[in-house]
C-alpha positions as CSV (number, residue, x, y, z in Angstrom):
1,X,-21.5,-26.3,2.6
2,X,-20.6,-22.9,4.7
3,X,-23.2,-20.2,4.1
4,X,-23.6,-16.5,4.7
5,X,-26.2,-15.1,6.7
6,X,-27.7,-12.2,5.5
7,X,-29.9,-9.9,8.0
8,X,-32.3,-7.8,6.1
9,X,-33.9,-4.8,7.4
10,X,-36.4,-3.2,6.3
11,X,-37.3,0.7,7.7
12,X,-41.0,1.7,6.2
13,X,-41.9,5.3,7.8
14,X,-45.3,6.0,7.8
15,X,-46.6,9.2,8.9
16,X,-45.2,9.3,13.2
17,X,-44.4,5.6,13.5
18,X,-41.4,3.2,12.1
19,X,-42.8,-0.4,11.3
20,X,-39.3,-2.8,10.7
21,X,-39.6,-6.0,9.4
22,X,-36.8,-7.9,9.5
23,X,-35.8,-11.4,7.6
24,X,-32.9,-13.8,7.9
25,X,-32.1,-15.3,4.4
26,X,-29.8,-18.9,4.0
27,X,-28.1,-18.9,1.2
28,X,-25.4,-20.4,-0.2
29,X,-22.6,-19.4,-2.4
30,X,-22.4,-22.4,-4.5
31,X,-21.0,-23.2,-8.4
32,X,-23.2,-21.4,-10.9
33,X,-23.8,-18.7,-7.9
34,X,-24.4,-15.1,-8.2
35,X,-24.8,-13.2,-5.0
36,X,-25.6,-9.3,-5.0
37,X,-24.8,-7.8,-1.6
38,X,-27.1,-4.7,-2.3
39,X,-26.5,-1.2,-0.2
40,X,-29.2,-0.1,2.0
41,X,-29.4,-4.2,3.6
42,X,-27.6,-5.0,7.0
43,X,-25.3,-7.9,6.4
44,X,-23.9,-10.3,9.3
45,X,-21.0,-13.1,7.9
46,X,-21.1,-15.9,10.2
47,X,-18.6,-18.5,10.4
48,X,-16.2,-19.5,6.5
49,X,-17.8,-18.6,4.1
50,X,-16.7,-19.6,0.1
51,X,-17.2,-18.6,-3.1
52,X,-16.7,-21.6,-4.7
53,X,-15.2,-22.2,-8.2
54,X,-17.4,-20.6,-10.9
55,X,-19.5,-18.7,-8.4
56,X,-19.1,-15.0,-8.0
57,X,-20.5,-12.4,-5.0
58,X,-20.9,-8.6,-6.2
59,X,-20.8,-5.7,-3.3
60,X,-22.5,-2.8,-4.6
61,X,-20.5,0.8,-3.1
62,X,-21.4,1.7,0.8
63,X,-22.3,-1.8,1.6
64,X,-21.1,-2.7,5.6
65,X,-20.7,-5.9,6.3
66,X,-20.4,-7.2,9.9
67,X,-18.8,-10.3,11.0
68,X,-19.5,-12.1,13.6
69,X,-16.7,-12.6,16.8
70,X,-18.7,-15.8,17.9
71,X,-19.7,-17.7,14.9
72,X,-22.7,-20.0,14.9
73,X,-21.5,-22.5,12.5
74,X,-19.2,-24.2,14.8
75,X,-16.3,-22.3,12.4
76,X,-13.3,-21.1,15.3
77,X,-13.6,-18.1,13.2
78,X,-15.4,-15.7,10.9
79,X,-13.9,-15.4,7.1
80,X,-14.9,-14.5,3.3
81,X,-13.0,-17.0,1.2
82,X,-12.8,-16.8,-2.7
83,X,-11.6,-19.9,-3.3
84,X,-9.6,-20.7,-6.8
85,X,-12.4,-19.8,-9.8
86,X,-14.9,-18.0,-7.9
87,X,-14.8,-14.2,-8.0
88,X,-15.8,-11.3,-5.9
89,X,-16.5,-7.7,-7.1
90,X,-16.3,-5.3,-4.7
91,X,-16.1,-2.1,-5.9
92,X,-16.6,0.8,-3.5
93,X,-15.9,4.3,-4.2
94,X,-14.0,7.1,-1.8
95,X,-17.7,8.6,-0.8
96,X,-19.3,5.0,-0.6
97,X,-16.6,2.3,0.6
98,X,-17.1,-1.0,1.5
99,X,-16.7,-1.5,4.7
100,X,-16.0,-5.4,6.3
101,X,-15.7,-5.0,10.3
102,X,-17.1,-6.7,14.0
103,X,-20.6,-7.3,14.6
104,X,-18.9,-5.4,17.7
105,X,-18.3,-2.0,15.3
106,X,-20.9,0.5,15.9
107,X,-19.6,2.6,12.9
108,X,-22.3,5.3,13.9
109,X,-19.6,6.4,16.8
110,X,-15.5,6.2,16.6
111,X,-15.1,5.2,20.2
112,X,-16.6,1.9,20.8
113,X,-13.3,0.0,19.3
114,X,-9.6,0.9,19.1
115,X,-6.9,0.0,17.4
116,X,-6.1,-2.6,19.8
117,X,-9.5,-4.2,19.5
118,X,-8.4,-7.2,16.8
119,X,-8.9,-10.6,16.6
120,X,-12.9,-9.7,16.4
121,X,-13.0,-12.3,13.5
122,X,-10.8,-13.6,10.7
123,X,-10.3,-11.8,7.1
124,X,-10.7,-11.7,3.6
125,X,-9.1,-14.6,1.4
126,X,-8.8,-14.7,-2.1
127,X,-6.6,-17.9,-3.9
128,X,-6.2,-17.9,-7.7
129,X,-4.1,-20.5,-9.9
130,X,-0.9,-18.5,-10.3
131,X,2.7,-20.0,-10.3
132,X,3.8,-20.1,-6.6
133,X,7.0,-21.6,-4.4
134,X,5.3,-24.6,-3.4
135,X,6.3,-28.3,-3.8
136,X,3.6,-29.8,-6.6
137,X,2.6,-25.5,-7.3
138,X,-0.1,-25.9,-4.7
139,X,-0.6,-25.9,-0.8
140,X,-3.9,-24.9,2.0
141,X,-4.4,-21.4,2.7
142,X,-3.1,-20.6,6.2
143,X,-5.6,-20.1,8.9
144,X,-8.5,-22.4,6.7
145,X,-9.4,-25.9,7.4
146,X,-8.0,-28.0,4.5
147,X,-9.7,-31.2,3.0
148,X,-12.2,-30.6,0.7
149,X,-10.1,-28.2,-2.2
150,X,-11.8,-25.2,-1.5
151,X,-8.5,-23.8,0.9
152,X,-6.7,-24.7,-2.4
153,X,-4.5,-22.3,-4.1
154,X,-1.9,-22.2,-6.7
155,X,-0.9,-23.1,-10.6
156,X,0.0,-22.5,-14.1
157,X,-1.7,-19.1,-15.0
158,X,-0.3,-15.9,-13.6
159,X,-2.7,-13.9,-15.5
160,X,-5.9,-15.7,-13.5
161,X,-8.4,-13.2,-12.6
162,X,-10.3,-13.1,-9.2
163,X,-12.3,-10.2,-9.9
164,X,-11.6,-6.8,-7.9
165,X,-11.4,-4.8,-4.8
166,X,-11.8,-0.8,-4.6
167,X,-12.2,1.1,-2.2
168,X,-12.3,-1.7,0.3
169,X,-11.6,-0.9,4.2
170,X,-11.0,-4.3,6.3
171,X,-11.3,-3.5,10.2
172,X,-10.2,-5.6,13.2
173,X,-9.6,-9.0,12.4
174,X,-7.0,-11.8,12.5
175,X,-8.5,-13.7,14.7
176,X,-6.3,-16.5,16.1
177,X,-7.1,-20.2,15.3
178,X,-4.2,-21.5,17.4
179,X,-0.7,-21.1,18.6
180,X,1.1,-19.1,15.6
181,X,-2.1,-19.7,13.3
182,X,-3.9,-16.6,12.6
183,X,-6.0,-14.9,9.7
184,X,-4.7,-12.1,8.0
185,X,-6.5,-9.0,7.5
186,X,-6.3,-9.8,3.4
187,X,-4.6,-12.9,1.8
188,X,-3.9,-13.5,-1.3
189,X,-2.5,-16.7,-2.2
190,X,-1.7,-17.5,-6.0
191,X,-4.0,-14.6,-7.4
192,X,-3.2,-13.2,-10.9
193,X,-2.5,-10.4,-12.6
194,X,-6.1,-10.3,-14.2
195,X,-7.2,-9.4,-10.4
196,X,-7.6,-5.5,-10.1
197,X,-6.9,-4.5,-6.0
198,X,-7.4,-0.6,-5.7
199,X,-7.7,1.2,-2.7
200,X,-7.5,-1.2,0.0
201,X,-7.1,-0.3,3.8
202,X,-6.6,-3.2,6.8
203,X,-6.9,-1.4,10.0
204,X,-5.9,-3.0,13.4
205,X,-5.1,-7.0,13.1
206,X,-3.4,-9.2,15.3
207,X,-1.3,-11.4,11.9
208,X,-0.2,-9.6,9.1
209,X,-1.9,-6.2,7.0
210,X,-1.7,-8.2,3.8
211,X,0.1,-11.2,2.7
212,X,0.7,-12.6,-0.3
213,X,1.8,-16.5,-1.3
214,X,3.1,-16.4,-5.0
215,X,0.9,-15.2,-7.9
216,X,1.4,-12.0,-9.8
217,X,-1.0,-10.0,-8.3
218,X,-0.7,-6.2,-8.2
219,X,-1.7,-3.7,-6.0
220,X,-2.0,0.3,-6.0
221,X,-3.2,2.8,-2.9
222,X,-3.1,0.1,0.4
223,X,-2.8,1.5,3.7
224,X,-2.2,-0.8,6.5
225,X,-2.1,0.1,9.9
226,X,-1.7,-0.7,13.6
227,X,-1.2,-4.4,12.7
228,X,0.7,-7.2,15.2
229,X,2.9,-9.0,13.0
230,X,4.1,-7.8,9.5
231,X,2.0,-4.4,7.5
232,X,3.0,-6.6,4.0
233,X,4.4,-10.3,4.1
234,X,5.5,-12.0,0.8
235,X,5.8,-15.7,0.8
236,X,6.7,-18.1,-2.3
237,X,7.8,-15.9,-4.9
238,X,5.6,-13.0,-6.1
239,X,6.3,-11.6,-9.0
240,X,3.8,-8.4,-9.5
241,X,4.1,-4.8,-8.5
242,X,2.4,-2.3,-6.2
243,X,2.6,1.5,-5.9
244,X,1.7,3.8,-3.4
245,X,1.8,1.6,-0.5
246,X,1.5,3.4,3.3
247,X,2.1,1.4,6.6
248,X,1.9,2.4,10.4
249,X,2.6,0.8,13.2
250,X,1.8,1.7,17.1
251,X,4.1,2.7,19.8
252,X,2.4,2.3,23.0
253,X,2.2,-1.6,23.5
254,X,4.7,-4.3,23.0
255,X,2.4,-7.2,23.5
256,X,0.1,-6.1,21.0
257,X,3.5,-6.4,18.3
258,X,4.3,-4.9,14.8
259,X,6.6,-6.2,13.5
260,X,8.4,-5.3,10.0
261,X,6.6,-2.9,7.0
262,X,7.7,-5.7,5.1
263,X,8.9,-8.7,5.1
264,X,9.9,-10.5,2.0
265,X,10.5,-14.6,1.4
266,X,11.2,-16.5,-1.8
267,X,9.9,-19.8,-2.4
268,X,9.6,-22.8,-0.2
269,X,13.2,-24.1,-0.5
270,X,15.9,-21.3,-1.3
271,X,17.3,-24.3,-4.4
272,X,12.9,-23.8,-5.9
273,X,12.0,-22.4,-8.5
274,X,10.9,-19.7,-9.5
275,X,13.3,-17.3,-8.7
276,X,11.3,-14.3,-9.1
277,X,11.6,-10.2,-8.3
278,X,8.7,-8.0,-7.3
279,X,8.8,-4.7,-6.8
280,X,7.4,-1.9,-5.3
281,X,7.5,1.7,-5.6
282,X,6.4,4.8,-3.9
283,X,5.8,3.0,-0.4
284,X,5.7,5.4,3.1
285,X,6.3,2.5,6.0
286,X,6.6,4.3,9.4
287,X,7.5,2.1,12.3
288,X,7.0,2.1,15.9
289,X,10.0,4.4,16.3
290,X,13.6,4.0,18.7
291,X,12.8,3.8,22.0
292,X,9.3,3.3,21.8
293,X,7.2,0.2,23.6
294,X,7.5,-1.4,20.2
295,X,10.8,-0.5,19.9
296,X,11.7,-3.9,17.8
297,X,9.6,-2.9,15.0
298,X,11.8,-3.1,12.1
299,X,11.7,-1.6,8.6
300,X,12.1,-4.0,5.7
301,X,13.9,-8.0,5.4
302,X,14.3,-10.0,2.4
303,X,15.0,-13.1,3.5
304,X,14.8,-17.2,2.6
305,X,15.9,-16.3,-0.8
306,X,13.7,-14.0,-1.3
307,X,14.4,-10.6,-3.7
308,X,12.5,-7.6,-4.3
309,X,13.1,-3.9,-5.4
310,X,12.2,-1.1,-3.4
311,X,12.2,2.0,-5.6
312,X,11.2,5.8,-4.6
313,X,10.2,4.8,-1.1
314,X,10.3,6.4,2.5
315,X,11.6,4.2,5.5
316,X,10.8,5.8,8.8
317,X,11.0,5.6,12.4
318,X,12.5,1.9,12.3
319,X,12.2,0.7,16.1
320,X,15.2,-1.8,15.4
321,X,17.2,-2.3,11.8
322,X,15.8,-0.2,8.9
323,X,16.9,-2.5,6.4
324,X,18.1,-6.4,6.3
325,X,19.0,-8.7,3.9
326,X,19.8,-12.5,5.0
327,X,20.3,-15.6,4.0
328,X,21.1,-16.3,0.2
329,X,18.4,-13.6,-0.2
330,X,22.3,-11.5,0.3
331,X,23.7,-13.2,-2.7
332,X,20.6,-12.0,-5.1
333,X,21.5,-8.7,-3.8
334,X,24.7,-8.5,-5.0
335,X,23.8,-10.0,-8.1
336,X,21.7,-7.0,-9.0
337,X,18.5,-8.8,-8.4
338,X,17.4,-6.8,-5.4
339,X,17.6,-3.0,-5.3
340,X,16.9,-0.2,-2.7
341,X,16.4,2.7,-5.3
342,X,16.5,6.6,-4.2
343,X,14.4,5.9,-0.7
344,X,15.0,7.9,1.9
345,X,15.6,6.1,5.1
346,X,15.4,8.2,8.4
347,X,14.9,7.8,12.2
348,X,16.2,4.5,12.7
349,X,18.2,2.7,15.6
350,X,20.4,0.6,13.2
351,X,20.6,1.2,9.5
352,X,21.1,-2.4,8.3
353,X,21.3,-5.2,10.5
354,X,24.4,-6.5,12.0
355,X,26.0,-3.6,9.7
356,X,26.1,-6.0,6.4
357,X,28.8,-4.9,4.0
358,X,26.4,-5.6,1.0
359,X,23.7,-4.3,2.3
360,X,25.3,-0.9,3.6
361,X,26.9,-0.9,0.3
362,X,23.8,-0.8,-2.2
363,X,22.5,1.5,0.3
364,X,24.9,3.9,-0.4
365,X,24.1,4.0,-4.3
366,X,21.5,6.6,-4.4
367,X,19.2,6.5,-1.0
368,X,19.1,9.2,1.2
369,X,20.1,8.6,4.8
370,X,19.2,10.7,7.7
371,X,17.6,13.4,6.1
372,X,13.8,14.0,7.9
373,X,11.3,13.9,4.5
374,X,9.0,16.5,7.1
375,X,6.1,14.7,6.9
376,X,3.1,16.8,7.9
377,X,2.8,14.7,10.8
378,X,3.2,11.4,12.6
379,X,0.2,10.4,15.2
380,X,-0.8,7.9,16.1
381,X,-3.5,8.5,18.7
382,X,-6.6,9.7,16.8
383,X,-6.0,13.5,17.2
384,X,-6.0,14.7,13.9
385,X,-1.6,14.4,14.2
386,X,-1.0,12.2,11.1
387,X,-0.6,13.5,7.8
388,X,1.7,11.3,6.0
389,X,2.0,13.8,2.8
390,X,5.6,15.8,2.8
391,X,5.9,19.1,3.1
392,X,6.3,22.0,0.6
393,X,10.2,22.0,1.5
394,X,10.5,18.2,1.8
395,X,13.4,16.7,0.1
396,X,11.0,13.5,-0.7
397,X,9.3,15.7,-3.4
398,X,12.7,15.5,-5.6
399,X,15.1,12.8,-6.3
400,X,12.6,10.1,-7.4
401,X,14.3,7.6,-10.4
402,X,12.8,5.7,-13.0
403,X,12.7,1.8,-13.6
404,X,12.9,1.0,-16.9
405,X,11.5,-2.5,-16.2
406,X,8.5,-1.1,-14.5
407,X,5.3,-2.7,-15.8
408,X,2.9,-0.2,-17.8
409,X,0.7,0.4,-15.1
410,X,3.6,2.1,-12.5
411,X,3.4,5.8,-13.1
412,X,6.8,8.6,-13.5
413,X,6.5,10.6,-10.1
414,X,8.9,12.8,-9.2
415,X,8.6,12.7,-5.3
416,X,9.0,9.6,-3.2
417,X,6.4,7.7,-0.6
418,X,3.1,7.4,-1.2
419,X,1.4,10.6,-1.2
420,X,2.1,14.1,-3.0
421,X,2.1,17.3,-1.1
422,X,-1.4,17.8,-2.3
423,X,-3.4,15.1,-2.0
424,X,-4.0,12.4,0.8
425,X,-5.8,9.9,-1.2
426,X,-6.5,7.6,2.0
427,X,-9.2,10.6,2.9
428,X,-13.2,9.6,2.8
429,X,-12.8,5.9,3.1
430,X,-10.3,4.4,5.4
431,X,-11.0,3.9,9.1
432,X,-7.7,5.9,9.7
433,X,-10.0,8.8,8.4
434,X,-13.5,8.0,10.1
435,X,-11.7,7.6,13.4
436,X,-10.2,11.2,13.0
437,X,-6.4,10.0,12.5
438,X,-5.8,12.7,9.5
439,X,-5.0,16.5,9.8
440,X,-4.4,18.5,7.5
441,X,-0.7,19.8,8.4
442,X,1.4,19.3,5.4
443,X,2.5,22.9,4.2
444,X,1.5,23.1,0.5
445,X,3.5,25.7,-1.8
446,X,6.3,26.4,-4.2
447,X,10.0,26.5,-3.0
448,X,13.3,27.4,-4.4
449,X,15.4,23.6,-5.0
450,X,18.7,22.5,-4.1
451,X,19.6,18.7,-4.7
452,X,22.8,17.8,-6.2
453,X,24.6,20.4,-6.8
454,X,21.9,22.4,-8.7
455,X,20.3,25.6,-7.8
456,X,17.3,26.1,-9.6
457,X,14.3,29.0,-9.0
458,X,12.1,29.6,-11.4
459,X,10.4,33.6,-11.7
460,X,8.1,34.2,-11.8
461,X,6.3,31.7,-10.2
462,X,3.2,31.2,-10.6
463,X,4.0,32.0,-14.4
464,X,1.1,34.3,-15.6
465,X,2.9,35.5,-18.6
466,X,3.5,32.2,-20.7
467,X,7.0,32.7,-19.6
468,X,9.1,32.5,-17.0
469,X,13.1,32.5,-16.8
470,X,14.6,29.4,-15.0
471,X,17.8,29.9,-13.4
472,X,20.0,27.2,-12.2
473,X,23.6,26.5,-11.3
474,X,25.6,23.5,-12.7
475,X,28.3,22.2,-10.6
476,X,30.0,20.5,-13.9
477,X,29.2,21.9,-17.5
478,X,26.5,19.1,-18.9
479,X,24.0,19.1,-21.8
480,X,20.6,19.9,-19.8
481,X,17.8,18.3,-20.9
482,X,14.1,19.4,-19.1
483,X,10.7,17.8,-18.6
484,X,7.6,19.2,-17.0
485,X,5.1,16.7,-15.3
486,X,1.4,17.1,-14.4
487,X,1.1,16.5,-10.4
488,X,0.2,13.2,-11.0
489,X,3.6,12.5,-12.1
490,X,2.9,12.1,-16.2
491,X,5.4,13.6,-18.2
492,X,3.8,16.4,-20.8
493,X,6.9,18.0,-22.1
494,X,10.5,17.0,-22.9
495,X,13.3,18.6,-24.9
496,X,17.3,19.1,-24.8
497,X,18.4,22.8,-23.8
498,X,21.8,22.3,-25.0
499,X,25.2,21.9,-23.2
500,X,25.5,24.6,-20.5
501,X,28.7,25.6,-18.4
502,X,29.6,25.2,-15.0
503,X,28.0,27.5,-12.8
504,X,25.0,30.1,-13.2
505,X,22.7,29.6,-16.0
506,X,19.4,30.3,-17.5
507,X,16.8,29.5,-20.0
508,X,13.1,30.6,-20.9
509,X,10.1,28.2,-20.0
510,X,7.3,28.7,-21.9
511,X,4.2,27.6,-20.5
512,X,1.6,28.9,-23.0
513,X,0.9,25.1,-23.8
514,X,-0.4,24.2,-20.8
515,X,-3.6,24.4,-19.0
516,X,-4.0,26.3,-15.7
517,X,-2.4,24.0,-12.8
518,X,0.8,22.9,-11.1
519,X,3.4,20.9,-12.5
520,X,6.8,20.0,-12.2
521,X,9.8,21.3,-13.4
522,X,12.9,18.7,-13.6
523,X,15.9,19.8,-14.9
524,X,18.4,17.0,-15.6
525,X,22.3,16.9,-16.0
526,X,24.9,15.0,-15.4
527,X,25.5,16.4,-12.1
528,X,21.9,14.5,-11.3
529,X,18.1,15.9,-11.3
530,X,16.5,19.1,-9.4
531,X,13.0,19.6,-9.5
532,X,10.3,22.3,-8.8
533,X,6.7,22.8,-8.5
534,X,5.6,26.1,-10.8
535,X,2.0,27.2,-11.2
536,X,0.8,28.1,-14.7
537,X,-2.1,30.4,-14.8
538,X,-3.9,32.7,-17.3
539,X,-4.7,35.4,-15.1
């Protein structure tokens, strides 16, 4: 049986003097199990350590836990397991995340590690019972010794539910086992649906950010960054979603690697079943960059029958190919299975490798080739350079499209990547922030939109009135039909205008509806969409 070790310390201040008294508590995590991890205690993980079936480990918000680089136990590594039918809730919140680092990590300063300070111990592991690629629907967990069913994972029930993560930040693992055998910084093999993963950050690895073997797990808000193999790896057909996705790799050291944002495999054999899709939307995956150290880190591959769709995304600063598709994973794309939808793909040394005919062709359906999105900026030394949001002027804050076989959870945005122009939502929590990564650069406003065709201003703006005249220009006569969107992307208004000619044109926007804020303005034709940010105020 593997065990945590939990170091408690107590502080009692009395008067001028500290008296600490501190205990070291065995316990196991065993079936029937509930373990509390409470804030306020020191935690040290030592060595693999489960939660076995039908036992369950709760992390209250702001609780650190540091793992140790040398285990005790004998263990070649450090890892927290969830093995199939335990559960682990870990919620955190953006003012009190939880934190799992080194016993090497003094979080009370920013220098002590880097980036290229991994392998300190393993990762997080989490195995469920959903369908996956596998001969028999089951296999071992990578990187964890097998034999006794706890590295298990895989089965019927793609709803199975492992509990949550949020607000999570997972800092300088992947330890390596042995040649080509490493932990990831999360993995997730045949988790379900019922699993909620929000706000999740891995920060410097040596393996991959996050993989995932099979299962229908989804995921919203993850940034991974300055990791040696792949930011997000898909093995053995996964078939859930995730939204708002940010990657970054480094530029200053081949041997330390990065390799592709994503990489993307179907099941074991390209002739197994099932022959599923997942997709994910609103991703900002920045690579190395042409001509850098890591100059062969690549943008995105589907490969080994693999097939995903890649909706509303930004591919940037692509060391190598910004896009490949190989193997029979080629025929899926041109069956309509795999889609790159409205991303905009920029700074790359080759668009799509070995200039594939299929590939370049669905490329040219609706992405956006080497047009700069303006990102506030791209650092990645920890002098306040990075600010991954777009500009006020960015073309990424237009031209988004809708999947109408998006799951309920995936929301309407009109802007593509991850972030907004207002709001950096990996602020407060992630290492990226506490290590001073993050400025504030992005310019924030209202401007005039051009896209497709269309001309479209709207004045005044911000509307104080309850009105304001919209004025756009139509390169083909159309019906016009118009929506406005709160910021967050939800759509609050929609009607028909009418049919209007080509050329200059206008119409009234009332705004007396609405509450005080800034929303979006799409006006949609057959010439395509154009979109604006207005302000609607009272005063």
């Amino acid at each position: 049986m593997k065990k945590i070790y939990l170091i408690i310390a107590y502080l009692l201040t009395l008067v001028a003097y500290v008296v600490a008294q501190e205990n070291t508590t065995d316990l196991n995590i065993g079936i029937g199990d509930t373990l509390t991890l409470s804030v306020g205690t020191d935690y040290t993980m030592d060595g693999y350590v489960y939660v076995e079936d039908g036992a369950v480990l709760i992390i209250e918000a702001g609780v650190v836990v540091k793992c140790k680089s040398t285990p005790t136990t004998g263990d070649l590594s450090t890892a927290l397991i969830i093995s199939r039918g335990g559960k682990i809730f870990a919620e955190g919140t953006k003012d009190a995340p939880i934190i799992f680092t080194s016993d090497e990590d003094d979080l009370s300063i920013t220098t002590d590690l880097s980036p290229f300070d991994f392998q300190k111990w393993g990762g997080i592991v989490i195995l469920g019972k959903g369908v996956v690629g596998e001969d028999g629907g089951t296999d071992n967990i990578e990187g964890i010794p097998e034999g006794d069913g706890r590295s298990e994972y895989g089965g019927t029930d793609n709803a199975d539910n492992s509990g949550i993560l949020k607000y999570v930040s997972i800092r300088h693992g992947g330890a390596v086992l042995e040649q080509d055998n490493e932990i990831n910084g999360l993995t997730l093999g045949g988790v379900g649906s019922g699993t909620e993963i929000d706000y999740i950050e891995v920060f410097s690895g040596k393996d991959d950010g996050i993989e995932i073997f099979g299962g229908a797990v989804n995921i919203t808000h993850a940034a991974v960054a300055f990791i040696g193999d792949d930011s997000y790896d898909f093995d053995e057909s996964w078939t859930g979603s995730m939204q708002y996705i940010f990657s970054l790799q480094q530029n200053l050291d081949s041997e330390f690697g990065g390799d592709h944002a994503i990489e993307y495999d179907g099941s074991e054999s390209e002739d197994k079943e099932p022959k599923t899709v997942g997709r994910i939307y609103n991703g900002t995956f920045i690579g190395a960059g042409p001509g850098s150290a890591n100059g062969e880190s690549d943008g995105i591959v589907l490969k080994s029958d693999g097939a995903a769709q890649i909706w509303n995304s930004l591919i940037l600063s692509s060391g190598g190919y910004a896009v490949a598709v190989e193997s029979t994973s080629l025929d899926r794309l041109a069956a309509g299975e795999s889609a790159f939808a409205n991303n905009i793909i920029f700074d790359y040394t080759t668009l799509a490798l070995n200039d594939d005919a299929t590939v370049l062709a669905a490329l040219a359906v609706g992405n956006t080739e080497n047009v700069d999105p303006m990102l506030g900026g791209i650092s990645r030394i920890p002098d306040g350079g990075l600010d991954p949001r777009p500009s006020a002027e960015s073309p990424a804050l237009s031209g988004a499209a809708v999947d109408p076989n998006a799951a309920d959870f995936i929301e309407t945005t009109n802007y593509r990547g991850a972030f907004d122009n207002e709001t950096n939502w990996a602020l407060g929590w992630t290492a990226l922030d506490s290590y001073g990564f993050f400025g504030d650069l992005a310019t924030v406003g209202v401007f005039d939109v051009t896209e497709n065709g269309m001309e479209i201003q709207t004045s005044p703006n911000p509307v104080y009135t309850g009105t304001s005249r919209v004025t756009f220009n139509l390169p083909h006569s159309s019906e016009v039909q118009v929506m406005i969107h709160d910021i967050t992307g939800k759509t609050i208004e929609r009607w028909n205008s009418g049919y209007f000619y080509e050329g200059a044109n206008s119409l009234i926007l009332n705004t007396s509806r609405l509450e005080q804020g800034t929303y979006i303005l799409s006006l949609i034709s057959a010439s395509g969409i154009a979109t604006q940010k207005f302000i609607a105020s009272p005063f």
